[in-house]
Each structure stands twice: as C-alpha cells, then as structure tokens.
C-alpha positions in Angstrom: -25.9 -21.4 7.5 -28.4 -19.0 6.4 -28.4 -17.5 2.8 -27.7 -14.0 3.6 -24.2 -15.4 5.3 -23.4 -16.9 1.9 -23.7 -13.9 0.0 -20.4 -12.3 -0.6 -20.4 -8.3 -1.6 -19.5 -7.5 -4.8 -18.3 -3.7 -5.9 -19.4 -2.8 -9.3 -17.2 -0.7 -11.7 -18.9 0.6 -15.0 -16.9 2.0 -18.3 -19.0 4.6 -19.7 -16.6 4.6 -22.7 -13.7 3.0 -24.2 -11.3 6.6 -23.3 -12.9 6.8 -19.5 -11.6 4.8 -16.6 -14.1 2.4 -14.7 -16.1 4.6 -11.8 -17.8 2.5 -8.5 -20.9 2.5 -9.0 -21.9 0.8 -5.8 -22.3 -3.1 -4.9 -24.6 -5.9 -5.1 -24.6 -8.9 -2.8 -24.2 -12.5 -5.0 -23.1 -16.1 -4.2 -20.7 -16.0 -7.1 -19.2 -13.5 -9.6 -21.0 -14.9 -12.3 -24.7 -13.9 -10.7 -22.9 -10.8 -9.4 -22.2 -9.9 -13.1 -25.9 -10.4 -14.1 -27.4 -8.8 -11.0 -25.2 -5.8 -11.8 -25.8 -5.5 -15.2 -29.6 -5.1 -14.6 -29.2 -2.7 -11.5 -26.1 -0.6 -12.9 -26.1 -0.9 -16.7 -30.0 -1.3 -18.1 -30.5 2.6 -18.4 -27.6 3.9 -18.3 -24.7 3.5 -21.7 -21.8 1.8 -21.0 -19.1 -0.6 -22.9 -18.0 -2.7 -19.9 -19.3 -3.8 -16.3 -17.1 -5.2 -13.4 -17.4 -6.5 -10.3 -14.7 -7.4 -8.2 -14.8 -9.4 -4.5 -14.9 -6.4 -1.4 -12.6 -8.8 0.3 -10.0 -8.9 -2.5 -9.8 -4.8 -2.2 -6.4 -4.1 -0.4 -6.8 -0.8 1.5 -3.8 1.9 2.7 -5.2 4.5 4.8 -2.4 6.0 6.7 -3.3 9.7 6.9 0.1 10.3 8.3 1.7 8.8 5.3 -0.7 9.6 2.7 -1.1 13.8 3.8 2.8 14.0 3.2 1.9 14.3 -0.8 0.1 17.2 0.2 2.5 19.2 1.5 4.7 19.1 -1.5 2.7 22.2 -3.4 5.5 22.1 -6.1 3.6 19.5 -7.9 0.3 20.8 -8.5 -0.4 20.5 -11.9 -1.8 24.6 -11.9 2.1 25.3 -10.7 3.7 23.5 -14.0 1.3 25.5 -16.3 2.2 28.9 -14.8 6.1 27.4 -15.7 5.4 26.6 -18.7 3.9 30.0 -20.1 6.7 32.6 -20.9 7.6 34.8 -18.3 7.1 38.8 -18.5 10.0 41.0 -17.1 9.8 44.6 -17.8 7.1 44.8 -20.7 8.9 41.5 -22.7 8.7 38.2 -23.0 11.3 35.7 -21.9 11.9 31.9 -22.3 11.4 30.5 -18.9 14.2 28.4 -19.5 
C-alpha cells in the first residue's frame, strides 16, 4: 500500500480565544492524530494567536444535507432575531409610547 493511501484527512479547528468558538481552518493529511496535531500546529497556529488547536478525523464528521428539510427553517420569518428586537422596543401609537405587552 502506498503512503499517500495511509494518510487519513484531518480538519483543523483553531480557538482564537477562550469567549470564540473553534473556526475550520482547513485540513492536513496525517497517519495519526498525534502528527496531525503537530503538522497543524505549524501550518495553522505559528503566525497566527490562538489558545487551542483541533483536529478531528473527516470520516468521523456526520453530515445532514437535506435542502428539503433544512430550507423549512427558512420559511419561518417569525424567528429572525431583527423581528424580536423590533418587539421588544415600545411601540408608538398616536404620538405615545406603549408597553408592547
């Protein structure tokens, strides 16, 4: 078997800092996790600041992409998060302020 068949992929994740989430920062190919950790650290994480570096296996990513299923959310414009702020500011009627309770 040749060597390029025994490397697995590897996606990277990178914390920026400890209040962000981790963000893909693209992949590295690795026979194991451990060297996948290293490789990434010096591609991903030598110029750039970060507290935190992951990789994860590409074939231990579990995908749903049912646009059918998925593009119901979007019809459901109530729940825009612009929608709750323009609730939640008193309403004007006639000049005055009301509760918009």
């Amino acid at each position: 078997m040749s060597e390029r068949n025994r490397l697995q992929v590897y996606e990277v994740l990178v914390q920026e800092t400890k209040d962000k989430f981790p963000v893909n920062v693209g992949s590295v190919r690795a026979p194991s996790p451990t060297l996948a950790l290293q490789m990434a650290r010096e591609v991903f994480a030598r110029r750039e600041n970060c507290v935190k570096v992951m990789v994860v296996n590409r074939e231990a990513v579990h995908v749903l992409d049912d646009e059918e299923y998925l593009g119901y959310a979007r019809k459901k414009v109530f729940r825009l998060p612009f929608l709750r702020e323009r609730e939640a500011r008193p309403r004007e009627r006639n000049g005055k302020q009301e509760d918009a309770g």
